[in-house]
ROSE-4610 file (N, C-alpha, C; in Angstrom, 1 decimal, always signed):
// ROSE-4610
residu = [X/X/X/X/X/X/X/X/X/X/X/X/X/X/X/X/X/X/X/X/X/X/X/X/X/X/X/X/X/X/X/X/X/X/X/X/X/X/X/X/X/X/X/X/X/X/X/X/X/X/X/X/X/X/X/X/X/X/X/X/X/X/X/X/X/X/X/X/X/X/X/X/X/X/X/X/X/X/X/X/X/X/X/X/X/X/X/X/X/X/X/X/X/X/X/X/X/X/X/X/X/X/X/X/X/X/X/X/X/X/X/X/X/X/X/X/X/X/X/X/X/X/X/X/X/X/X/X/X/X/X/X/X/X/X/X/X/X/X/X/X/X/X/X/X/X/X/X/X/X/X/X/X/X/X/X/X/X/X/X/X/X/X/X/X/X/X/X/X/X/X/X/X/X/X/X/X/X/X/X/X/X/X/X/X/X/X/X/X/X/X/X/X/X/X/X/X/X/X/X/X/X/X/X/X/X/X/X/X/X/X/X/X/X/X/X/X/X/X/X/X/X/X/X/X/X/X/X/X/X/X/X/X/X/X/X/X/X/X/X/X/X/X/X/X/X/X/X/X/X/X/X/X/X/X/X/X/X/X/X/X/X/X/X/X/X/X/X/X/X/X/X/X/X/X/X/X/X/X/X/X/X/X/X/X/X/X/X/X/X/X/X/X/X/X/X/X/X/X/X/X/X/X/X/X/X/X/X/X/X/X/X/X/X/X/X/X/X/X/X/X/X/X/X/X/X/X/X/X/X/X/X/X]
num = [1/1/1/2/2/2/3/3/3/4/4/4/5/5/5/6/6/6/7/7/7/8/8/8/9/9/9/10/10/10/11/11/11/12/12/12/13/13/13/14/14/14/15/15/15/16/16/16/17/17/17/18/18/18/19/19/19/20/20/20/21/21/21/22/22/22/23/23/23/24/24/24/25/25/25/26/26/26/27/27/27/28/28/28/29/29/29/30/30/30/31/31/31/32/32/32/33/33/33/34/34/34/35/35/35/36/36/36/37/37/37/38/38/38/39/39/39/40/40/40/41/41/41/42/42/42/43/43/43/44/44/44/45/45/45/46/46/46/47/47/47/48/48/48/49/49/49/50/50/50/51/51/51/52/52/52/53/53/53/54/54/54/55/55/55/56/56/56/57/57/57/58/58/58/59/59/59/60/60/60/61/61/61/62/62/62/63/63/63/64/64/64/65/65/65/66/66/66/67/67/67/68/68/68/69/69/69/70/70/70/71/71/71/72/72/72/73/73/73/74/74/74/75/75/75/76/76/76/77/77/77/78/78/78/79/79/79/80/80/80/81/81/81/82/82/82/83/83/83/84/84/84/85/85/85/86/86/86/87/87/87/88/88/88/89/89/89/90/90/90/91/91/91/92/92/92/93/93/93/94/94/94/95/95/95/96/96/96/97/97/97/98/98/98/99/99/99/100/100/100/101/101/101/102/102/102/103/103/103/104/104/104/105/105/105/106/106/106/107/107/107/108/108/108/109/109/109/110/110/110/111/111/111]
x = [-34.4/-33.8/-32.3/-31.7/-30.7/-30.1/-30.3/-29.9/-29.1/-30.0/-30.1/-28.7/-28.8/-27.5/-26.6/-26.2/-24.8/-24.4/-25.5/-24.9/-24.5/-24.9/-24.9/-22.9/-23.2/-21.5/-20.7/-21.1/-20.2/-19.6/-20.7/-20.3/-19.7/-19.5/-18.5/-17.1/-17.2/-16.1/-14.7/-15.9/-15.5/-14.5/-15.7/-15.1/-13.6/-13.8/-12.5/-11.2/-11.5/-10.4/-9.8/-10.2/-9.5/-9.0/-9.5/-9.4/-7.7/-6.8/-5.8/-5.0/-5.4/-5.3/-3.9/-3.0/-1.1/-0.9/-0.7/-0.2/+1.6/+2.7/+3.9/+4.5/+4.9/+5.3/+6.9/+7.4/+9.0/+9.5/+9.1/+9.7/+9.2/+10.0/+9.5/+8.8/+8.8/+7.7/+6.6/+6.5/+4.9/+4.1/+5.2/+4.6/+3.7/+2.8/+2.1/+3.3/+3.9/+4.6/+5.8/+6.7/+8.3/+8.4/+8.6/+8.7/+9.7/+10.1/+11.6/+11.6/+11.9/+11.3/+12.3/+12.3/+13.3/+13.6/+14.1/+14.7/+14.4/+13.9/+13.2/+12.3/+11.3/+9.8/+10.5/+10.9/+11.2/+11.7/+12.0/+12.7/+11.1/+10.2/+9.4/+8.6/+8.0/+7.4/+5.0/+4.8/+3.9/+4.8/+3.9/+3.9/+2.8/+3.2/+2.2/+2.3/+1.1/+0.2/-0.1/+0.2/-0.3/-1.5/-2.4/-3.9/-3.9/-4.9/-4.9/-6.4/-7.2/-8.6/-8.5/-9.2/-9.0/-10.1/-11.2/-12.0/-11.5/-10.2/-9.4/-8.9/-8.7/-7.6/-9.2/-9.3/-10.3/-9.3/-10.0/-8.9/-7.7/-7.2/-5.7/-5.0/-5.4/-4.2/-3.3/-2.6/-1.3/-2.3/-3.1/-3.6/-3.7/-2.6/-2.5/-2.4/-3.5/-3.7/-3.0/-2.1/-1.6/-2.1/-2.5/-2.8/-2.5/-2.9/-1.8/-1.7/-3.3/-3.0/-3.2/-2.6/-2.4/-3.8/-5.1/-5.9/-6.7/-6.7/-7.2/-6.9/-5.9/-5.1/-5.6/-5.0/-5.4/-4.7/-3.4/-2.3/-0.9/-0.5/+1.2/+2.4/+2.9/+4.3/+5.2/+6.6/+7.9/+8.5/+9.2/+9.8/+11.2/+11.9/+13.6/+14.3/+15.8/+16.9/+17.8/+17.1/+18.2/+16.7/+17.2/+16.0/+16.1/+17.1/+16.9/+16.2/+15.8/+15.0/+12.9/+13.3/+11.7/+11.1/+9.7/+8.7/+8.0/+8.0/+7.4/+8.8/+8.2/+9.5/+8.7/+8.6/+7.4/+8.2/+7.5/+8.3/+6.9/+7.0/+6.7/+5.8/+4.9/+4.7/+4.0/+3.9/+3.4/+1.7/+1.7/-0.1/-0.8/-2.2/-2.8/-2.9/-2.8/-3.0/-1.6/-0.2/+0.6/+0.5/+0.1/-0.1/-1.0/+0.2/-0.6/+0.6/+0.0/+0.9/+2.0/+3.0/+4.3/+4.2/+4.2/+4.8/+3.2/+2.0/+0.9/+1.2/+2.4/+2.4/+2.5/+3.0/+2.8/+1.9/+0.4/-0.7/-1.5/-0.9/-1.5/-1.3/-0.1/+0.5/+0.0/-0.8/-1.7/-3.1/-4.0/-4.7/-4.9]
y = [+23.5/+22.9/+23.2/+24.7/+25.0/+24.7/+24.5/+24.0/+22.8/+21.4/+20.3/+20.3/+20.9/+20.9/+21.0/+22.4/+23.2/+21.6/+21.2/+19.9/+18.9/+18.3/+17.4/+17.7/+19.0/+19.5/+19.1/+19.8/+20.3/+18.7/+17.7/+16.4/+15.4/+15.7/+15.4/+15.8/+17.0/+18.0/+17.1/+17.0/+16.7/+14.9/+14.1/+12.5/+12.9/+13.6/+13.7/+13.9/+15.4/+15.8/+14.9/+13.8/+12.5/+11.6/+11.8/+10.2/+10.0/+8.6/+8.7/+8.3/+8.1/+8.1/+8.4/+7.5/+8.9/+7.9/+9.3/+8.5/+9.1/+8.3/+8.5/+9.7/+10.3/+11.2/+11.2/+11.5/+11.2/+12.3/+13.4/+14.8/+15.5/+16.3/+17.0/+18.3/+18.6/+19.8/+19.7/+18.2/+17.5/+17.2/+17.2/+16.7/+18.0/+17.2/+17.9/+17.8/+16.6/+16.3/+15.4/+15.9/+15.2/+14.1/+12.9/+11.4/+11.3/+10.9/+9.7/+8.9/+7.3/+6.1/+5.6/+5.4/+5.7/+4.3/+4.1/+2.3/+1.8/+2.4/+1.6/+3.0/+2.0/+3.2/+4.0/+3.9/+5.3/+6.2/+6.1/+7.3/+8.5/+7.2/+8.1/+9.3/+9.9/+10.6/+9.8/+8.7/+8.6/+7.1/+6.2/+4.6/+3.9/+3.6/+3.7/+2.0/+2.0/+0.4/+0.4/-0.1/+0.0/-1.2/-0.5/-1.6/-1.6/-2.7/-3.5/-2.8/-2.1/-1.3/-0.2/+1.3/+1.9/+2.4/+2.0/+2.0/+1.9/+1.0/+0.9/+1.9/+3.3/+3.7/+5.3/+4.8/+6.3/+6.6/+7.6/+8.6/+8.8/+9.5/+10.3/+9.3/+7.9/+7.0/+6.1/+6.4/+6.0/+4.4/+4.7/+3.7/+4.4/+3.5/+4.8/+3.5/+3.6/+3.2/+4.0/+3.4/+3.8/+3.6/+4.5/+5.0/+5.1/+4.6/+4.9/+5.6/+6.5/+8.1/+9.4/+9.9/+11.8/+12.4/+12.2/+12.7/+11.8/+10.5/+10.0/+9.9/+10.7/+10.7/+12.1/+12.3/+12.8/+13.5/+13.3/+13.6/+13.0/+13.6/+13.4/+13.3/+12.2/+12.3/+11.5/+12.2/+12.7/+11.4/+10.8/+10.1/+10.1/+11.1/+12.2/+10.8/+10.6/+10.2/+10.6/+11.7/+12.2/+13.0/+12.2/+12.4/+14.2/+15.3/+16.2/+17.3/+16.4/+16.8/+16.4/+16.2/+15.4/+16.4/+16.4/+17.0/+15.9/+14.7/+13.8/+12.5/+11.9/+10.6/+9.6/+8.6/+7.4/+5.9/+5.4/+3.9/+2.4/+2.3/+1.2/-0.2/-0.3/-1.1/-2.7/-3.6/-5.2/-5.5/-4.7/-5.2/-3.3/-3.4/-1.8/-1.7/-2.9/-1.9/-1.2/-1.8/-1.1/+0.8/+0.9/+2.1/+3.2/+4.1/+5.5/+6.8/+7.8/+8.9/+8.8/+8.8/+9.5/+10.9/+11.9/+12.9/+13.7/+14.3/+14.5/+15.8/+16.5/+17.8/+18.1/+17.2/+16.8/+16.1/+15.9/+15.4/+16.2/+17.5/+18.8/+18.5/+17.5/+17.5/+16.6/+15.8/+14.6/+15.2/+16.0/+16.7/+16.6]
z = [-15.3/-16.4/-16.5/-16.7/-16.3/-15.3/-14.4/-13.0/-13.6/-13.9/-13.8/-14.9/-15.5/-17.1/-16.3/-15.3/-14.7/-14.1/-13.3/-12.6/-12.9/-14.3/-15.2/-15.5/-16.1/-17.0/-15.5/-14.2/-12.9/-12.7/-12.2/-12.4/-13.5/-14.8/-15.7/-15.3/-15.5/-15.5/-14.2/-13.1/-12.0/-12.2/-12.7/-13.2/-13.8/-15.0/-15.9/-15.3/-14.2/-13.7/-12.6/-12.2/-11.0/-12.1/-13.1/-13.8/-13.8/-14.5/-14.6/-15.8/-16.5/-17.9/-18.7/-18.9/-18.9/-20.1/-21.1/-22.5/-22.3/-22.7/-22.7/-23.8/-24.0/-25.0/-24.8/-26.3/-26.8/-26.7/-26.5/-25.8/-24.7/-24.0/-23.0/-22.9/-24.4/-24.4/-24.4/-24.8/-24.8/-23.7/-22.9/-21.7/-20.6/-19.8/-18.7/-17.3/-17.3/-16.0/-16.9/-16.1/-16.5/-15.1/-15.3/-14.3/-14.2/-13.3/-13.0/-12.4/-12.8/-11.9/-11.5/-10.1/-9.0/-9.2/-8.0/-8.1/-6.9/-6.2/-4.4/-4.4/-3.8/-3.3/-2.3/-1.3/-0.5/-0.8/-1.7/-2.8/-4.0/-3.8/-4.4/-3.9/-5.1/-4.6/-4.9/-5.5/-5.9/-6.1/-5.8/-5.7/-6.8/-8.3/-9.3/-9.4/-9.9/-9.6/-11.4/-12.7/-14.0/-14.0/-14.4/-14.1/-15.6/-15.7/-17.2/-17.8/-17.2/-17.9/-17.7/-18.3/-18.0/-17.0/-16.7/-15.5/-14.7/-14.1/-13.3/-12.2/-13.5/-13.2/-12.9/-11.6/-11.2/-10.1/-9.5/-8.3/-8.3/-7.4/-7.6/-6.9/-7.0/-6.4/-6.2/-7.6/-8.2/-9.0/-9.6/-10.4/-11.7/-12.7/-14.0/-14.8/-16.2/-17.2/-18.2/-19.2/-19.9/-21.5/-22.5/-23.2/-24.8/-26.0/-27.0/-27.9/-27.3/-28.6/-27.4/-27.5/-26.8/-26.2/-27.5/-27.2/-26.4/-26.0/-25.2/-23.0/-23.3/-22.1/-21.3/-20.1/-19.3/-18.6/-18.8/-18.3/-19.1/-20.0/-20.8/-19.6/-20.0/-19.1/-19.8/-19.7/-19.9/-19.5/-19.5/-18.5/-18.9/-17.9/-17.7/-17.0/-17.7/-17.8/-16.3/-15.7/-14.4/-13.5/-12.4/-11.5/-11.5/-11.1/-11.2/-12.5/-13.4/-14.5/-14.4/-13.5/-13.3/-12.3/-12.6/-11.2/-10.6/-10.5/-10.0/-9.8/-8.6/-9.2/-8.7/-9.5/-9.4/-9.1/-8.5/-8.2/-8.5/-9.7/-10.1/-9.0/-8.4/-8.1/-8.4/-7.7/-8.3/-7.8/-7.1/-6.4/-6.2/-6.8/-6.4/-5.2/-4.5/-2.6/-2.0/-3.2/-2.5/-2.9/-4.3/-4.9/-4.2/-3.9/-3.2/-2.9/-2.5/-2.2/-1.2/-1.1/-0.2/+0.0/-0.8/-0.9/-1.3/-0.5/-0.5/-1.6/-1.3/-1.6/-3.1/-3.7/-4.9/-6.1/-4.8/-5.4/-6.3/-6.8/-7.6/-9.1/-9.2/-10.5/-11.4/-10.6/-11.6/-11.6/-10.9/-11.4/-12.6]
């Protein structure tokens, strides 16, 4: 019975933590990750696809549903005025197959 619980919680736990969920926040102490959205993808570091559900937006791969209260989100981000202020730099894209990682090393931060 305990068994069946640990695995029940372990596989929740698990869903939540891929999900992508990013509500915007007006300061940067609020934030989980500070963004800067570059102006050409080769410049990024993460190629983000904004999907219209939030089912949408499962796995770590730049499919981000955006959010309109704090506590529903998953991840707060910043979005910084000067690329040197940012830990992520995202480049907006128009279709989800273009949306995915550049910069692998950085895939810790959407976690």
């Amino acid at each position: 019975m305990f068994s069946v619980l640990r695995l029940l919680i372990f596989c929740c736990c698990i869903q939540a933590s891929y999900a992508q969920k990013i509500f915007s926040t007006s300061y940067a102490n609020q934030a989980d990750i500070k963004v800067f959205v570059v102006k050409y993808p080769n410049q990024a570091d993460l190629k983000v696809y904004k999907v219209a559900y939030s089912n949408q937006a499962k796995g770590n791969e730049g499919n981000w549903y955006f959010v309109n209260y704090s506590n529903q989100s998953d991840k707060k981000v910043y979005f910084t005025q000067y690329i040197n202020q940012a830990d992520l730099k995202i480049y907006f894209v128009n279709y989800s197959n273009q949306a995915g990682w550049v910069q692998v090393s950085k895939k810790h931060l959407v976690f």
